[in-house]
RODRENZA-10529 format. One record per residue (C-alpha): residue number from 1; residue in one letter; x, y, z. Coordinates in pm, 1 decimal, decimal comma. Layout:
% RODRENZA-10529
     k   r       east      north         up
   NUM   A          X          Y          Z
...
//
This chain:
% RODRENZA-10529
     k   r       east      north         up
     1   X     1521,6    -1683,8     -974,0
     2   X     1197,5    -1748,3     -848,4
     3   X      940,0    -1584,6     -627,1
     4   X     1097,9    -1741,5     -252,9
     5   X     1450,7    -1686,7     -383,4
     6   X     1389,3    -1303,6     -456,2
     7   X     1202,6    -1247,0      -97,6
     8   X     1426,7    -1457,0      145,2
     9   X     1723,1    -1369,6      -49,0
    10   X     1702,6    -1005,8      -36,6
    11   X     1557,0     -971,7      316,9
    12   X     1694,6     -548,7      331,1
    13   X     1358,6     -516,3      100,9
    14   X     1133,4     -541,2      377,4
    15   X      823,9     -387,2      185,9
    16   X      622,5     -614,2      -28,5
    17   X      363,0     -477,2     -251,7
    18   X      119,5     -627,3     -493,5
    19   X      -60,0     -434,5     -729,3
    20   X     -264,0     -462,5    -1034,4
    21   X     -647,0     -420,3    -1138,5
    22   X     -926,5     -506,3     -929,0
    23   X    -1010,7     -873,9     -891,0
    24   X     -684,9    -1044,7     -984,8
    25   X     -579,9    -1162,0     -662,6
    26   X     -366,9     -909,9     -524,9
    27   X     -519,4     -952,8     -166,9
    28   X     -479,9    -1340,8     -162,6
    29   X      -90,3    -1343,2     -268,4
    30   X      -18,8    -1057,4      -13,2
    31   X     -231,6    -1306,0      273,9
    32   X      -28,6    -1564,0      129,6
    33   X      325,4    -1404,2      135,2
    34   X      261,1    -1270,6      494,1
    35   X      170,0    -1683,1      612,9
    36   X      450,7    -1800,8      394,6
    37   X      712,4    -1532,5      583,4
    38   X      569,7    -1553,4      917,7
    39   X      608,2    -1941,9      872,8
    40   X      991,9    -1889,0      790,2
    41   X     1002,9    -1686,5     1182,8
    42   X      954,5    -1383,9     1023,6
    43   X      714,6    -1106,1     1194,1
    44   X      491,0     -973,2      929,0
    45   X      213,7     -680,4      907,0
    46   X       12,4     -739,4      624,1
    47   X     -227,8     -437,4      575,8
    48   X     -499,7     -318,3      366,4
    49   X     -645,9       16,4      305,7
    50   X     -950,5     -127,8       78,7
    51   X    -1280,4       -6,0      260,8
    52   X    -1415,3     -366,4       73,3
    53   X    -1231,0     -518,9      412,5
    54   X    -1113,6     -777,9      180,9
    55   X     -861,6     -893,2      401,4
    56   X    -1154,1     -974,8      658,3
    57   X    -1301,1    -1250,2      393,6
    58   X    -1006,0    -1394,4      346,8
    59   X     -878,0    -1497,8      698,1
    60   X    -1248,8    -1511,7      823,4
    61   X    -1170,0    -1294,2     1065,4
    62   X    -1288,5     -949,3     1171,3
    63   X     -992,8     -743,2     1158,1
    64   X    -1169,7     -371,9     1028,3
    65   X    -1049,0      -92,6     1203,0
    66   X     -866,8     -262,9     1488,4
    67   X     -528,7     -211,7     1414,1
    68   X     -290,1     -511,9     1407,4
    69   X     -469,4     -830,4     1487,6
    70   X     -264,1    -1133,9     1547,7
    71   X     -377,5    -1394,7     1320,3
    72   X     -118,3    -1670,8     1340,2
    73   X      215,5    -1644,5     1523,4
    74   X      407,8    -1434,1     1344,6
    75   X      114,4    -1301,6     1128,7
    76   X      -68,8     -986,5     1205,8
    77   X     -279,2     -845,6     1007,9
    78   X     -434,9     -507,7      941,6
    79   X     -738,9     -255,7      760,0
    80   X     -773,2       93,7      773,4
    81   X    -1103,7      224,7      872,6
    82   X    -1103,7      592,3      705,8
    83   X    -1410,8      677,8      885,5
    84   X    -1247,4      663,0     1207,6
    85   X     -908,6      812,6     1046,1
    86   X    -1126,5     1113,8      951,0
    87   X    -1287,7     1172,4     1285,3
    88   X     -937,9     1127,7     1459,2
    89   X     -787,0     1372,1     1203,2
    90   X    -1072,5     1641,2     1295,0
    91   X     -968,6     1622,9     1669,5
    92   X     -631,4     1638,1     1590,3
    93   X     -715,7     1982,2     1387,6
    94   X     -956,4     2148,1     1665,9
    95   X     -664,9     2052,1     1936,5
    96   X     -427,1     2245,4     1717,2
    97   X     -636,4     2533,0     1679,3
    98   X     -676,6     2581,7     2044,2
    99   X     -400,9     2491,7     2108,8
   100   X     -217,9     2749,4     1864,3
   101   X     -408,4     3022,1     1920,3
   102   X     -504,2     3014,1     2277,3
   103   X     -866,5     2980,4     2218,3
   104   X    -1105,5     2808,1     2484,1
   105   X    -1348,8     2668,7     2208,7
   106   X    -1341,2     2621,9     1843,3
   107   X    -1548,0     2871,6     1672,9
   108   X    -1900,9     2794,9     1537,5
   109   X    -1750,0     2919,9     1143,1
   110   X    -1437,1     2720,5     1170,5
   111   X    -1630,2     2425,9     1333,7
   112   X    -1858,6     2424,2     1013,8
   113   X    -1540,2     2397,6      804,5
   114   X    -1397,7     2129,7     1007,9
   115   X    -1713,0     1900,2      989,8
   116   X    -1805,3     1941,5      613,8
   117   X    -1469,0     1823,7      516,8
   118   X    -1561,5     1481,0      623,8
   119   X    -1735,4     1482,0      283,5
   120   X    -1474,9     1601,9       92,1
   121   X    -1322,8     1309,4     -112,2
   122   X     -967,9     1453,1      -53,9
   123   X    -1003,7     1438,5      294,7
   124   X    -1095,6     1064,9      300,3
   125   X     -728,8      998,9      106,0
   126   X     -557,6     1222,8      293,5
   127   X     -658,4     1017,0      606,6
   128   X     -566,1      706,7      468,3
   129   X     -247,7      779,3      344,9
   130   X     -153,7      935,9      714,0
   131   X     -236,9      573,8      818,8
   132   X      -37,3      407,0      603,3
   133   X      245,3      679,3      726,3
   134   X      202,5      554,9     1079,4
   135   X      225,7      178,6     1012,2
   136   X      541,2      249,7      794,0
   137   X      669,2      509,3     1041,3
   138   X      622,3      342,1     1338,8
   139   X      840,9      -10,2     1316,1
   140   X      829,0     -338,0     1461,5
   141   X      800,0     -630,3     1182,0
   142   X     1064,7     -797,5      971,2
   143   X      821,6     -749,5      682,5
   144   X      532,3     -479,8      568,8
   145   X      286,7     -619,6      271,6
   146   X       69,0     -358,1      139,5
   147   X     -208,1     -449,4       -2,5
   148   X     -262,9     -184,8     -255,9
   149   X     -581,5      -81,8     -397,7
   150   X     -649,2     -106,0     -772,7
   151   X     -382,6       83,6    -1021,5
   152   X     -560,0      384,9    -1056,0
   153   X     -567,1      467,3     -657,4
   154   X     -249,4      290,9     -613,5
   155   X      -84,7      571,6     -855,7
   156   X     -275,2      834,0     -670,1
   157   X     -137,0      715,9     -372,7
   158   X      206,0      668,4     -475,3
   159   X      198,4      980,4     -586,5
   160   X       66,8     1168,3     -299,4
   161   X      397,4     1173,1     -157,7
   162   X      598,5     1363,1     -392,2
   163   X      329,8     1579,6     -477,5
   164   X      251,8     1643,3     -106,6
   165   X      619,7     1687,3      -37,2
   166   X      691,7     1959,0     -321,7
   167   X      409,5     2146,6     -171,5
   168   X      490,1     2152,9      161,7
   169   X      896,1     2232,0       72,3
   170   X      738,0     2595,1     -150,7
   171   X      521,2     2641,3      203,9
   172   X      803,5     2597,9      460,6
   173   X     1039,3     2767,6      211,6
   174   X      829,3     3093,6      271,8
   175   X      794,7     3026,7      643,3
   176   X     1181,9     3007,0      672,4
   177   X     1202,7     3310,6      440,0
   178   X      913,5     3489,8      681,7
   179   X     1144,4     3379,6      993,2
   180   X     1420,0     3521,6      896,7
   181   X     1285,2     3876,0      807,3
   182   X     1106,3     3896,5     1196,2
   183   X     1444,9     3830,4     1291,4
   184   X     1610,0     4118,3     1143,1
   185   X     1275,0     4287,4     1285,7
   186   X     1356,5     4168,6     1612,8
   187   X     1728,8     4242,7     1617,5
   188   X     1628,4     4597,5     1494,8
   189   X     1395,9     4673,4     1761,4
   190   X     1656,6     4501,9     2048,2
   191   X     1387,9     4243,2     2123,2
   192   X     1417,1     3894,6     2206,8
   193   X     1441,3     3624,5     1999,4
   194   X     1117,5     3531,2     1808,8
   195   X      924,3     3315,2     1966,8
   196   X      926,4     2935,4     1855,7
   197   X      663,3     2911,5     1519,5
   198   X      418,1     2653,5     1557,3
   199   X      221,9     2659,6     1172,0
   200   X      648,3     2629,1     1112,1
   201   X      683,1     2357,5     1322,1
   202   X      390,0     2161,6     1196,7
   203   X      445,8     2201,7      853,8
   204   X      807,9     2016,6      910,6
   205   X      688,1     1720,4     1125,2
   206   X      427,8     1652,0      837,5
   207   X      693,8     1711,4      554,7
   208   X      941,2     1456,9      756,4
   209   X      697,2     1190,1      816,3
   210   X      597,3     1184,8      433,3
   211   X      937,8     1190,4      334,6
   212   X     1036,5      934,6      534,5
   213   X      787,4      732,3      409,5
   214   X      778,9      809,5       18,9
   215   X     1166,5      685,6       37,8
   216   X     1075,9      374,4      158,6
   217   X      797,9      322,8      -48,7
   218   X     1012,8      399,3     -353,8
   219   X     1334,3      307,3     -250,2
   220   X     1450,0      -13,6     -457,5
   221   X     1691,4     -155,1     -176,1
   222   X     1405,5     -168,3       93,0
   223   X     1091,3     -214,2     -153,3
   224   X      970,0     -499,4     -396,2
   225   X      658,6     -445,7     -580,4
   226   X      501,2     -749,3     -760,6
   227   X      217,4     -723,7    -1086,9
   228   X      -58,6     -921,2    -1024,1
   229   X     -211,8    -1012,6    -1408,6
   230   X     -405,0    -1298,1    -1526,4
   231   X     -367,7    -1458,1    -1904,2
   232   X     -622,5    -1217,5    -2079,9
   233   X     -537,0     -973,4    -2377,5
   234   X     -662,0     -669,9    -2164,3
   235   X     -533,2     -738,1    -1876,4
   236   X     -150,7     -830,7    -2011,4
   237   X     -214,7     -448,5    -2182,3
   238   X     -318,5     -298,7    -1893,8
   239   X      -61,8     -432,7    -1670,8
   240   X      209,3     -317,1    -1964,8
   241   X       76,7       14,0    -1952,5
   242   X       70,0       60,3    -1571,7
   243   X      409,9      -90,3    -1565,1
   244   X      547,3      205,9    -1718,4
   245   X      373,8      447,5    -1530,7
   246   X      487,9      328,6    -1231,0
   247   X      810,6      343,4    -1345,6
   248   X      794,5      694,9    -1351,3
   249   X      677,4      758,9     -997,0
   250   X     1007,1      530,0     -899,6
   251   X      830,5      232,6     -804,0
   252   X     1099,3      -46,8     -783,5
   253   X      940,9     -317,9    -1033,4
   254   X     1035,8     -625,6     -890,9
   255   X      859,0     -886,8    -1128,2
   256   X      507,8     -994,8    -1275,8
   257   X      296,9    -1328,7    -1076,6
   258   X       49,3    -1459,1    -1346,1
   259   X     -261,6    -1577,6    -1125,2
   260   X     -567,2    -1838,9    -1230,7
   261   X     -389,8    -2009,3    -1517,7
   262   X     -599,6    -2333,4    -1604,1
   263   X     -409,7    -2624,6    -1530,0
   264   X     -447,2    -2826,0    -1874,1
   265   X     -247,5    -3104,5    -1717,6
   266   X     -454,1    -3197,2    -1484,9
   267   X     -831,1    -3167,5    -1760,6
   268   X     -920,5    -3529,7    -1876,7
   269   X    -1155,9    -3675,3    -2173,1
   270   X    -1365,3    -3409,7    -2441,3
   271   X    -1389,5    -3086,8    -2298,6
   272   X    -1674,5    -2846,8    -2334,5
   273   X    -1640,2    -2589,5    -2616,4
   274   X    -1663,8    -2303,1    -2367,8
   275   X    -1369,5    -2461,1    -2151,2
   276   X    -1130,9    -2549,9    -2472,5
   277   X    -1196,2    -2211,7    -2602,8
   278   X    -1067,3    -2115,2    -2264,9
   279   X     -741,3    -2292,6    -2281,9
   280   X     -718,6    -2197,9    -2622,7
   281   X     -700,7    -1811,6    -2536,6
   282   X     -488,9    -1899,3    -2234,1
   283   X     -205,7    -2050,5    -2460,2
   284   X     -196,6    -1763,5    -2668,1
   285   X     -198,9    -1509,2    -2366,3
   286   X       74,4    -1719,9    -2190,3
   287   X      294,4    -1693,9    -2486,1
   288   X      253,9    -1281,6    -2509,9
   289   X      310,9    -1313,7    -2124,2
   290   X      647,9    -1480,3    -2201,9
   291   X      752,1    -1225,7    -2509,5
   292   X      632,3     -920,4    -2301,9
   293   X      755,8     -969,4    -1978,0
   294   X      999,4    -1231,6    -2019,9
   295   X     1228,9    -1355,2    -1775,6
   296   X     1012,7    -1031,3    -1515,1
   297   X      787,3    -1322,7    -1448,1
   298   X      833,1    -1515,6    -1135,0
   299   X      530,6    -1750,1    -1102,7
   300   X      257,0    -1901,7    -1234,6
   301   X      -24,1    -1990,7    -1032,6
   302   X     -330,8    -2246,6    -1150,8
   303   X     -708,2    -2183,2    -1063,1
   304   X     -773,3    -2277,5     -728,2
   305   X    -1106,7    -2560,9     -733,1
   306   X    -1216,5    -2338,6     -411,2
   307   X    -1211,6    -1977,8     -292,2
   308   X     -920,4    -1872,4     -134,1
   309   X    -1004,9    -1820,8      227,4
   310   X     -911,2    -1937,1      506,1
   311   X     -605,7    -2077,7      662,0
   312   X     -591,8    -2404,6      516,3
   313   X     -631,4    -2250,3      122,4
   314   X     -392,0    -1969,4      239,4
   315   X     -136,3    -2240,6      327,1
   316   X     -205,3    -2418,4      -13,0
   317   X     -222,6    -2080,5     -202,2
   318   X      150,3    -2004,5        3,1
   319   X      278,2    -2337,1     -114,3
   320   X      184,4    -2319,8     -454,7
   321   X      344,9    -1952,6     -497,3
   322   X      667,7    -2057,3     -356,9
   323   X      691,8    -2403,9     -450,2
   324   X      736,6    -2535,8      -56,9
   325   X      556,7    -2735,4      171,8
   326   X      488,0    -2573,6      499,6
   327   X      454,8    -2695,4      870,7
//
């Protein structure tokens, strides 16, 4: 089964994800799959939280930080600014504070706080992944396509869910347990019924919404997640290793794309020595490919003569992936 067949035939797994190291071509297959869907009638978001805006250079378009830009019909296309994620994240905070607590102005101390996080590294993530929340959260295409950032992130990310989730269920645990006592308090004293808890309150919208989305994410009937490798010793034992990692986060492993494979048919006459050693190494990494990952493998895709941007190489790069000429 090949590449189309696994996409159109399972269309419940409406998330698409593409992972692997940096430079592979993760963000050209997922700008390829979203053109190759969208030309099917299918309304796709294909979004990107890589501050590189790689998604800009490939549909020569500025798309950074404005949410879902229509590229073609069908096609939208988006990139998370953090920056702006962060400041809208701050406000968020200072209206809760006020608004919790009754105060007319933050205070100077707290205010300190607030803007110095902006630095904090954690802060940055945390604001991204609440973006990537909202776009799954929030509905409205046949088909998502994450374009992840490279493995090491993309586990952090993955991850963030869980680890964010086990926190906040030991937080609200204690809230429910601190609940309960004021209202055995309350009873006790004849007084009314405590009044609604806020922090509470909070602390179960944010544990919903990152459920919610961790399931999808990592749920194998909604979710396909595609390695991106190329035919190089490392790579093949970096993707291998990351493979399993993944595994144990839940990610639903859907298959392995091998990208930039030299198209020996196509070389004529004496070739020079650096190019033959090329192919050379290529035959050998194709053939650990195949014993590795065996029938996992879905595609292979030749080096392109030109960069990959575009819509006219996006079409090729879509036809070429799926094996179909497009309209």
């Amino acid at each position: 089964m090949g590449l189309a067949d696994r996409l159109l035939g399972s269309p419940e797994k409406k998330f698409i994800m593409y992972g692997g190291k940096g430079g592979l071509g993760k963000t050209t297959f997922s700008a390829a799959t979203a053109y190759y869907l969208a030309k099917k009638g299918k309304r796709v978001l294909v979004f990107s939280v890589d501050p590189q805006a790689s998604l800009s250079d490939i549909f020569e378009k500025d798309i950074f930080g404005k949410g879902n830009v229509e590229i073609l019909p069908n096609l939208y296309a988006c990139e998370v600014d953090a920056d702006r994620r962060i400041v809208a994240y701050q406000d968020e905070i200072r209206q809760k504070i006020i608004d919790m607590y009754g105060m007319t102005k933050i205070p100077d101390e707290i205010e300190s706080y607030i803007a110095a996080s902006s630095a904090e590294p954690a802060m940055e993530e945390s604001a991204i992944f609440d973006a990537v929340v909202d776009i799954v959260v929030e509905g409205g295409f046949d088909y998502y396509i994450y374009d992840l950032v490279p493995l090491g992130h993309a586990l952090y990310y993955l991850s963030m869910g869980s680890i964010y989730d086990a926190w906040l269920s030991k937080i609200t645990g204690l809230r429910e347990q601190m609940k309960e006592y004021d209202k055995v308090i309350a009873t006790m004293q004849s007084e009314d019924e405590v009044a609604q808890d806020e922090i509470y309150d909070e602390l179960m919208y944010i544990k919903n919404r990152i459920g919610t989305a961790s399931k999808i994410m990592t749920d194998p009937r909604q979710t396909s997640f595609y390695f991106v490798l190329t035919p190089e010793e490392m790579i093949i034992d970096d993707t291998r290793k990351a493979a399993t990692l993944f595994a144990k986060f839940g990610v639903p492993l859907s298959g392995y794309i091998v990208n930039r494979v030299i198209p020996v048919e196509e070389l004529n006459g004496e070739l020079p020595a650096y190019l033959r050693n090329r192919v050379e190494m290529q035959v050998g990494c194709l053939e650990n490919i195949r014993k590795i990952f065996a029938d996992d493998v879905l595609g292979y895709v030749p080096e392109f003569d030109n960069e990959v941007k575009g819509t006219d190489m996006i079409k090729r790069m879509a036809e070429t992936m799926f094996g179909e000429k497009l309209a």
